[in-house]
N, C-alpha and C positions, 0 to 999 in steps of 0.2 A: 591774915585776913585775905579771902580771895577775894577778889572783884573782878566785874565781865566791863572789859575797856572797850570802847569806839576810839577811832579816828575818823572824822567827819571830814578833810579833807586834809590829803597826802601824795606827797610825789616821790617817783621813782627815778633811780637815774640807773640804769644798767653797763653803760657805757663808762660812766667815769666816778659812779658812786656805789655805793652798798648793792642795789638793786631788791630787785623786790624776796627774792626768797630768803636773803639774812636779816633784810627787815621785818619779813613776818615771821619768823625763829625768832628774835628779839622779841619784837610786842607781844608773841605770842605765852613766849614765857613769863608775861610780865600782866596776862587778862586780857587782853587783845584777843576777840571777838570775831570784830568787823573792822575793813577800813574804807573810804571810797578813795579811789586812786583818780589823779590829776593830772592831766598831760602838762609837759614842759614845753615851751616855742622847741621846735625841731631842731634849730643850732645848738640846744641844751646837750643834745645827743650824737653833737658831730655831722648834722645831715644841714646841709648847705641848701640855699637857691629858697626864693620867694616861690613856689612852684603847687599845684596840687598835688604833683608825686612824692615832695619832700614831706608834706602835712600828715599823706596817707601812711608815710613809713614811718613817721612818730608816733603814730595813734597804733598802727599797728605792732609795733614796740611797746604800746604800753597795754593796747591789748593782749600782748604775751605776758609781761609782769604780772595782770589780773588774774591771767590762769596761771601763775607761780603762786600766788596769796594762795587760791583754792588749793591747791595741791598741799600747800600748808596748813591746812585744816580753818583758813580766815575767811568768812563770805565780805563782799565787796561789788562796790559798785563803780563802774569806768563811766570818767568824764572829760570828755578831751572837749578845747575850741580854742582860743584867741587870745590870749594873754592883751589888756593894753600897753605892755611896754613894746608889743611887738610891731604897735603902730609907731612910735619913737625909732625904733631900731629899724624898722623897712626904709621909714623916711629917709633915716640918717644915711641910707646905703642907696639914696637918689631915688625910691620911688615917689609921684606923685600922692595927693591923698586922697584925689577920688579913684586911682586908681587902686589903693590899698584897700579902701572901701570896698569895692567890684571886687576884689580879688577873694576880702573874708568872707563876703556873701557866697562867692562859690564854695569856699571852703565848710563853710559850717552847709549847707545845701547836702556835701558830701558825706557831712555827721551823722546827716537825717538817713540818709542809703544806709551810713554803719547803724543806727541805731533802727533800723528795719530790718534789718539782718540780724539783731540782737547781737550785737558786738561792743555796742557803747550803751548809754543809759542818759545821758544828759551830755550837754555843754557848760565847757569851763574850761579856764575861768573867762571870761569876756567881761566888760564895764568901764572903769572908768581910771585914769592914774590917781595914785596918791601920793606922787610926789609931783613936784611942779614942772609945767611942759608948757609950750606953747598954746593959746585957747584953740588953735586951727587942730590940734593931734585932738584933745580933750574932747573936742564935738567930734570929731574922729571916730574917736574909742566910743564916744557915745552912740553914735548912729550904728555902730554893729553891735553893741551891746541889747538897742533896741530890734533891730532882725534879728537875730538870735531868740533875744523873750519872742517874739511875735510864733515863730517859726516853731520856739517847744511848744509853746501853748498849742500850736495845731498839731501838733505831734506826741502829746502827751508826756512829752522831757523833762526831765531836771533843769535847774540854768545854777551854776554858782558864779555870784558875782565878784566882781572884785574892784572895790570902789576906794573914792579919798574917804578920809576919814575925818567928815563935817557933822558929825553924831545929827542934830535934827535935821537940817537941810538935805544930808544925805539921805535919810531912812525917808523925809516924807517923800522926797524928789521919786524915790525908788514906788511907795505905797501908790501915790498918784496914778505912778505911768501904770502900773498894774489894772487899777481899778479902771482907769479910761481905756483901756485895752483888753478887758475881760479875761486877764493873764491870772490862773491860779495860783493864789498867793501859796498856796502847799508845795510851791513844783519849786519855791526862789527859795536859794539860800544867799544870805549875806556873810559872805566869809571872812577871817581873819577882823572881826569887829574888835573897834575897842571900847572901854565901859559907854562910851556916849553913843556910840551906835548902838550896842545892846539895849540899854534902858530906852531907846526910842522904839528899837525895833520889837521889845518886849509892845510897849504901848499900843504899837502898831498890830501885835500881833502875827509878826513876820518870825519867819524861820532864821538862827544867825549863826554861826560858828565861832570861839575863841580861842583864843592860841593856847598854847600849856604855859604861860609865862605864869610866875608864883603870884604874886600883886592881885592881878589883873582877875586871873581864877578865884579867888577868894573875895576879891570885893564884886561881879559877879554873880557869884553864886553864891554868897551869903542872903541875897534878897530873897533866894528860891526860884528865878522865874521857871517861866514854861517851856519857851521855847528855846533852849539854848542847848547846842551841840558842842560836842570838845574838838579841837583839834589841833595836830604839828602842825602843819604848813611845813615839814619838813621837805626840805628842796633837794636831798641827798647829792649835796654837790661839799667834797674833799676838800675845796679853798673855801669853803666856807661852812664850816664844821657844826651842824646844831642849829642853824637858823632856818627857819623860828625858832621851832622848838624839834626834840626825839619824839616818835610817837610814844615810848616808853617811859617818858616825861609823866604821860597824862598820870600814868600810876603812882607815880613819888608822887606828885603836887595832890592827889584826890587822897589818898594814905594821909599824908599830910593834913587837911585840911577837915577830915576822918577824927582822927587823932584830935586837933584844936576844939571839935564840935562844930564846927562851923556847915556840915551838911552828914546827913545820916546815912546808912546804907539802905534805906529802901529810895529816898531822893538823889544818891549816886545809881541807882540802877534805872528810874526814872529817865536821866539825861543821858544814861551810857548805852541802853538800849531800847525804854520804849520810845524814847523819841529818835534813835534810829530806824528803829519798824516801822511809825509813823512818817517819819520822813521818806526815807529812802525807800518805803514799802519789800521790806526782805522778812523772811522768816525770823523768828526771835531763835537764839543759840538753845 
């Protein structure tokens, strides 16, 4: 059985992992499509210093992996910004945090240049941690999470976020600020959800991505919703092999779940590519 796979949100590591042309040879043998690629914090890749020149040589690193996917026969869409663990890791390395604040704002500022240039497509990930931090980093993450929305909105960008995971508090927290802020809810995705985020964000009507884990896929996507994306989260880093998920993943686990009855092949091409086209707005394969 063939099927046409997405990854809805995946990272590259050229420097110390797979890198982008043997992962797309991989998923590509495997129905792989489309992926949208996701910047790593710049130390992911060996490039040092709190600085705009280190950010632009990451983005720009993963803008060469983008055109490795194409050249692989994958279309794909680039999203680089802020990771919030990278508000953890500056602090930790003595910066201030209104100074880290100032500092993403230029950075993402600079996204907007790449994404005028047609070089990037959105921001990400930026939001919120979801493991436990200090409440001073937390409003932190928060307050660039919010320039960023502001900043695509006026730019007509992507944002993926990347938030805790308090399924209703978090999805409504996210719906709110959208709607008070005239932010197109088509342009947010909620990445890496798990069922509690889903099912709110289904309610909500919000765009969300979930990982390739078995469980989680199946219960899910046995409801049918609408809006729901697949994706690794694969972080293509060698000490940490597989986490989240392979993109290659997504084809066992949907074969799988194929096979149980649990979704049909006209509702796997639904989630694997028209709501890729709808989302990510790219041509259908």
């Amino acid at each position: 059985m063939e099927l046409l796979l997405s990854d809805a949100h995946c990272h590259s590591n050229p420097v110390k992992g797979l890198g982008a042309r043997t992962i797309a040879k991989k998923f590509r043998s495997s129905g792989g499509w489309f992926i949208a690629l996701v910047s790593l914090p710049p130390y992911h890749y060996g490039i040092e210093g709190f600085s705009i020149d280190s950010y632009m040589k990451a983005y720009e690193l993963v803008i060469k992996e983008a055109n490795i996917l194409r050249e692989e026969g994958l279309k794909t869409k680039v999203i680089v910004g802020f990771h919030p663990a990278e508000v953890d890791e500056y602090f930790r390395r003595g910066w201030h945090l209104e100074d880290i604040i100032l500092h993403a704002q230029k950075i993402i500022n600079k996204i907007v240049e790449l994404h005028k240039r047609g070089l990037v497509d959105g921001i990400g990930e930026v939001g919120r941690q979801h493991y436990s931090t200090a409440p001073a980093r937390f409003i932190t993450s928060e307050l660039i999470m919010w320039y960023a929305l502001e900043i695509a909105r006026d730019h007509d960008m992507i944002v993926h976020l990347h938030l805790e995971q308090g399924g209703y508090p978090t999805v409504k927290s996210i719906k709110k600020y959208l709607l008070d802020h005239n932010i197109p809810e088509n342009k947010v995705l909620l990445h890496h959800a798990t069922y509690n985020e889903a099912y709110w964000a289904e309610k909500e009507n919000l765009w969300y991505s979930i990982p390739a884990k078995k469980k989680l896929l199946e219960k899910v996507l046995k409801q049918k919703p609408l809006h729901v994306l697949t994706e690794s989260d694969f972080i293509d880093d060698p000490r940490r092999p597989g986490v989240s998920s392979y993109p290659w993943d997504i084809a066992v686990l949907l074969k799988e779940l194929l096979n149980k009855g649990v979704v049909d092949e006209e509702y796997v091409y639904k989630i694997e590519v028209d709501n890729i086209v709808n989302f990510y707005r790219v041509e259908p394969p």
